[in-house]
C-alpha positions in Angstrom: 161.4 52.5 214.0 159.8 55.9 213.4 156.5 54.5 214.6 158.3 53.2 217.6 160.0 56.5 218.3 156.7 58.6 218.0 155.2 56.1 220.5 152.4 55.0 217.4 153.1 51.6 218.4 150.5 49.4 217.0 151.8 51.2 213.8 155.0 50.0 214.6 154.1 46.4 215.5 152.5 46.4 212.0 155.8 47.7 210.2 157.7 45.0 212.0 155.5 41.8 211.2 154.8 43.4 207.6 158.4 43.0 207.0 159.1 39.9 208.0 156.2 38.8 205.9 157.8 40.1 203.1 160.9 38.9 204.4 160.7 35.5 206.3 164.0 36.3 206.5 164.0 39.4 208.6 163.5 38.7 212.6 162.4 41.4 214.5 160.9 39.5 217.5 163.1 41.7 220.3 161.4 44.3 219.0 157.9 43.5 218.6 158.6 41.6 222.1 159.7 45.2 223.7 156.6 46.9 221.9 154.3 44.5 223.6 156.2 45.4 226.9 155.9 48.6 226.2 152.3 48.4 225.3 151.8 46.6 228.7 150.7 43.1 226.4 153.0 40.7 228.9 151.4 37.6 227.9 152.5 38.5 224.2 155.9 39.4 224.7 156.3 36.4 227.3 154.9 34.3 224.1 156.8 35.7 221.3 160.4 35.6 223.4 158.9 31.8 223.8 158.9 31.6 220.1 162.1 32.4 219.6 163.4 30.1 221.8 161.3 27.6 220.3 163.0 28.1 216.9 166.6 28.2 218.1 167.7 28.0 221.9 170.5 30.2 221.4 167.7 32.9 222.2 167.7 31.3 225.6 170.5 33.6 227.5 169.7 36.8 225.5 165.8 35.9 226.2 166.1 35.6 230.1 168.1 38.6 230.0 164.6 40.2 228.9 162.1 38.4 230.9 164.2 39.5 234.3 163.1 42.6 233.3 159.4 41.6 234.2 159.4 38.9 236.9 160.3 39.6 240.4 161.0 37.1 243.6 157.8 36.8 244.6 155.8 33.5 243.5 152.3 35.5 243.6 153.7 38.4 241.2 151.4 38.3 238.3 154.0 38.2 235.8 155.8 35.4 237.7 152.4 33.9 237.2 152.0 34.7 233.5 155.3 32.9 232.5 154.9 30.1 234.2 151.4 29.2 232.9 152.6 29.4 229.2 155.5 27.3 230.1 153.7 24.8 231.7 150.9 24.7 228.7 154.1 24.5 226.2 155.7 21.2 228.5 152.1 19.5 228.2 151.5 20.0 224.7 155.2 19.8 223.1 157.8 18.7 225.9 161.3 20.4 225.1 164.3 20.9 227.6 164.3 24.3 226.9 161.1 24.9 228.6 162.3 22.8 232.1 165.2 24.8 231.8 163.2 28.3 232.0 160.9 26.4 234.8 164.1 25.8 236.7 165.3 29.2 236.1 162.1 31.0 237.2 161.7 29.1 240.1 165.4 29.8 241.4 164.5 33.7 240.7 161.6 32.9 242.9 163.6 31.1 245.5 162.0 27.6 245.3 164.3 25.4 245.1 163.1 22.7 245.3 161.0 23.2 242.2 163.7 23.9 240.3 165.1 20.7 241.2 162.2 18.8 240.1 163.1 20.2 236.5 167.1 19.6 236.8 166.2 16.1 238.0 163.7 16.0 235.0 166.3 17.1 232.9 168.7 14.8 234.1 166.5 11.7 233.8 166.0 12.5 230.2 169.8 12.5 229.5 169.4 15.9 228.7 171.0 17.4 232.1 174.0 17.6 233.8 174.9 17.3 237.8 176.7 19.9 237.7 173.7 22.2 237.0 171.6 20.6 240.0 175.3 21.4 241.4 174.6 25.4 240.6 171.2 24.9 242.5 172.5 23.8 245.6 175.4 26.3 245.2 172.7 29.3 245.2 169.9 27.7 248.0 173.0 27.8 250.0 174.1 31.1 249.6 170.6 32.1 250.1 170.4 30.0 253.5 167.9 27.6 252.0 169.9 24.8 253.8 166.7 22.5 253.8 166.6 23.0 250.2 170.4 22.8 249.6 171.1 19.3 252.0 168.2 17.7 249.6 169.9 19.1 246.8 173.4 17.9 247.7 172.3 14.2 249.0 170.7 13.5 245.8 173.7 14.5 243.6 175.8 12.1 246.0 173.3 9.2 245.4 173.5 9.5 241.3 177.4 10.8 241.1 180.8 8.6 240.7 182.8 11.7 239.7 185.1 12.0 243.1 185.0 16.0 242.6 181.4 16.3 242.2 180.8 14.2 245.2 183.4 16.1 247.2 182.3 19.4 246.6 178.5 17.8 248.0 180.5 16.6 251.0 182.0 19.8 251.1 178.7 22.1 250.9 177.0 19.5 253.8 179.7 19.8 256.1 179.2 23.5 256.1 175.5 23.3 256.4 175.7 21.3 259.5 178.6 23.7 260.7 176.1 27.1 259.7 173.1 24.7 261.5 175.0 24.3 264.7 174.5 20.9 264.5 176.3 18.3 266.8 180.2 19.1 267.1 180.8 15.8 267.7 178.6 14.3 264.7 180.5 17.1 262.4 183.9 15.7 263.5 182.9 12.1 262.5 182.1 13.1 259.1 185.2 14.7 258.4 187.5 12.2 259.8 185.2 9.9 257.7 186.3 12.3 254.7 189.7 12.3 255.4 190.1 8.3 255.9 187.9 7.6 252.8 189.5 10.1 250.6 192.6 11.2 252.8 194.3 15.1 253.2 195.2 14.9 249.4 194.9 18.1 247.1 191.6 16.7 246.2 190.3 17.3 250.0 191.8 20.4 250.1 188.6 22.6 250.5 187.5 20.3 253.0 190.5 20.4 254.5 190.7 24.3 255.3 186.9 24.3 256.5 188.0 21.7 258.8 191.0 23.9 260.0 188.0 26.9 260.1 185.5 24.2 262.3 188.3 23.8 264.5 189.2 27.4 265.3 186.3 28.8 265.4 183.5 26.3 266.7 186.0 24.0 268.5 187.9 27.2 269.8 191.3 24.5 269.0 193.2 27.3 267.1 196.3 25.2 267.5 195.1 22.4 266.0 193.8 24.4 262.8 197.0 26.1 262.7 199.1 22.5 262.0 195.9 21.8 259.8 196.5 24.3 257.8 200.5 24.6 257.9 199.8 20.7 256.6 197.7 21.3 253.4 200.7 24.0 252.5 202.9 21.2 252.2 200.8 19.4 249.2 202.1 20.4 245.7 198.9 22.9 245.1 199.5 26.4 242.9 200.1 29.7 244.1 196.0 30.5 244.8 195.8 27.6 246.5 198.8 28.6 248.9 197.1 32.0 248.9 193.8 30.9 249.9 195.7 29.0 252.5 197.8 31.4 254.0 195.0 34.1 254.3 193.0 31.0 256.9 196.3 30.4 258.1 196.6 34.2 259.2 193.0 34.5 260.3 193.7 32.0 262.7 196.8 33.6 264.2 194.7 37.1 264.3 192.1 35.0 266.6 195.0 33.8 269.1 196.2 37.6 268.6 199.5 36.5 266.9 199.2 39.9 265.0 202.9 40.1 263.4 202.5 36.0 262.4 199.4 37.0 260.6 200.9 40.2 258.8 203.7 38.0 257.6 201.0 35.9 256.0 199.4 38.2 254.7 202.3 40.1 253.4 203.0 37.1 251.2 199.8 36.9 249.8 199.7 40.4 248.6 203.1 40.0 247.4 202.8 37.1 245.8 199.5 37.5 244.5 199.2 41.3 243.6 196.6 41.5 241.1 194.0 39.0 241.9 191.1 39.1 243.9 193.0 37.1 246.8 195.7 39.5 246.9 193.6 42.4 247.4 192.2 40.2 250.3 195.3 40.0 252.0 195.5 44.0 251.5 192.5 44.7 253.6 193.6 42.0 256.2 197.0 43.6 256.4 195.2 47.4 257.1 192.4 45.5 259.7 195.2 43.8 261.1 197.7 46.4 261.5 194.5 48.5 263.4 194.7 45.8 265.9 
C-alpha cells in the first residue's frame, strides 16, 4: 500500500502477488487489477478481473462495475476492443456462461443489440438463461429507440414463451413500437382488439389496456373513448398504484379536452392517496402544470 501510495507501483504489484504467494489465501486482485489501470496495462487488468470471475462469478457485478470504468459506447474504442478479444479467446478455449454473459453486457454498453441477443439466446439454448433477461434487452433497445432491434427481440421471446405475463409484456412493448413508428392506425387497432378478445380487459391486460386508452386519445384524437377506457380498467380489483397510475392517464386525458378542474380532482387523489411514492409526486407536478393552465 505504501508502494502504491508513493506511486512505486511495479513495487507495489510485487508486494501484492508476494503475498498471496505466501498466502494463497490472501486475494488482492482489485488491487493489482487497479495498479495495472493505473499503470495504463488494460489488457492485464481486463485479464486479471477475468480471473476472478473465472474462480467465482460472484466477482461478476463488482467486476463490471470496474471495467465500465474503461469501455465506452463506441464499438471501435480500443478498450471496447481489448475486452472483447479476451472474451472471445476465453469462449473458444473454455466455454463458460459467465463469459456470454459479459459479451452480452458489453455489447448492450455498446448499443448492439442484437449481439447481445445472440449471447442471451446462447445462453438460453444452453439452459443456462432466462427470458426474462432477453426481456431486459428489449426493455433497454427500446428505450434507446432501437425498435428494429427491440421488435426482433420481443417476437422471438413470444415464439419460445408460455408464461401469459412474459408474452404480454412482448405484446405490450410491440404495440408501442408500432404506435412510436407511426405505423398503420388501423393495423394497431386490430392487434389490440386481438389482445383484448384473446386475453380480455382483465387485470392481466391492464398495461395494455391504458396504452390503448393513450392510442386512442392521442393518435386517434377519440379522447372520449379513452376516457370510458380508462374509467373501465378502474373498476377491476387492482391496488392503489395501479388506480394511481390509472387516474394520472385518466387526468391527462381530461387536460387534452381542457377539462382542467376533472383533471385536478384526479390528480388531487393521487397525491393524496399516494403521498410518498414516485406516482404521487407525479400527480404533484400535474397538479402545479395543470393549475398554470
Amino acid at each position: 500500500k505504501t508502494f502504491q501510495e508513493n506511486h512505486l507501483l511495479d513495487y507495489a504489484l510485487l508486494a501484492y502477488k508476494k503475498a498471496m504467494k505466501l498466502n494463497p489465501n490472501l486475494n488482492y486482485n482489485f488491487q493489482i487489477a487497479f495498479i495495472y489501470g493505473e499503470k495504463a496495462e488494460i489488457e492485464k487488468m481486463f485479464t486479471t478481473y477475468l480471473n476472478m470471475v473465472e474462480k467465482s462469478e460472484n466477482f461478476l457485478p463488482t467486476v463490471k462495475n470496474f471495467i465500465g470504468r474503461y469501455i465506452t459506447t463506441n464499438s471501435d474504442n480500443e478498450n471496447n476492443n481489448i475486452f472483447k478479444k479476451l472474451l472471445l479467446k476465453r469462449s473458444q478455449n473454455n466455454p463458460h456462461t459467465n463469459w456470454n454473459q459479459l459479451l452480452s453486457w458489453l455489447f448492450i454498453q455498446q448499443k448492439e443489440y442484437e449481439k447481445a441477443l445472440i449471447q442471451e439466446k446462447a445462453l438460453y439454448k444452453r439452459g443456462f438463461g432466462d427470458l426474462n433477461n432477453i426481456l431486459n434487452v428489449g426493455k433497454i433497445a427500446f428505450d434507446n429507440e432501437n425498435f428494429t432491434a427491440s421488435k426482433n427481440i420481443f417476437n422471438y421471446i413470444l415464439e419460445q414463451t408460455t408464461n401469459l405475463e412474459i408474452a404480454l409484456t412482448s405484446k405490450l412493448y410491440l404495440l408501442q413500437i408500432d404506435i412510436n413508428s407511426n405505423a398503420n392506425h388501423v393495423a394497431i387497432e386490430q392487434q389490440f382488439q386481438q389482445i383484448f378478445n384473446t386475453y380480455g380487459k382483465t387485470i392481466e391486460t391492464l398495461n395494455i389496456q391504458a396504452i390503448y386508452a393513450e392510442f386512442l386519445a392521442f393518435k386517434k384524437n377519440k379522447p372520449n373513448l379513452a376516457i370510458a377506457v380508462l374509467k373501465n380498467a378502474l373498476k377491476l380489483p387492482i391496488n392503489q398504484f395501479q388506480k394511481g397510475q390509472l387516474k394520472i392517464k385518466l387526468a391527462d386525458v381530461l387536460v387534452f379536452t381542457n377539462k382542467f378542474s376533472s383533471a385536478l380532482i384526479y390528480y388531487t387523489q393521487v397525491q393524496n392517496s399516494l403521498k410518498n411514492h414516485v406516482i404521487g409526486q407525479s400527480a404533484r407536478f400535474k397538479i402545479a402544470q395543470t393549475s398554470y393552465f
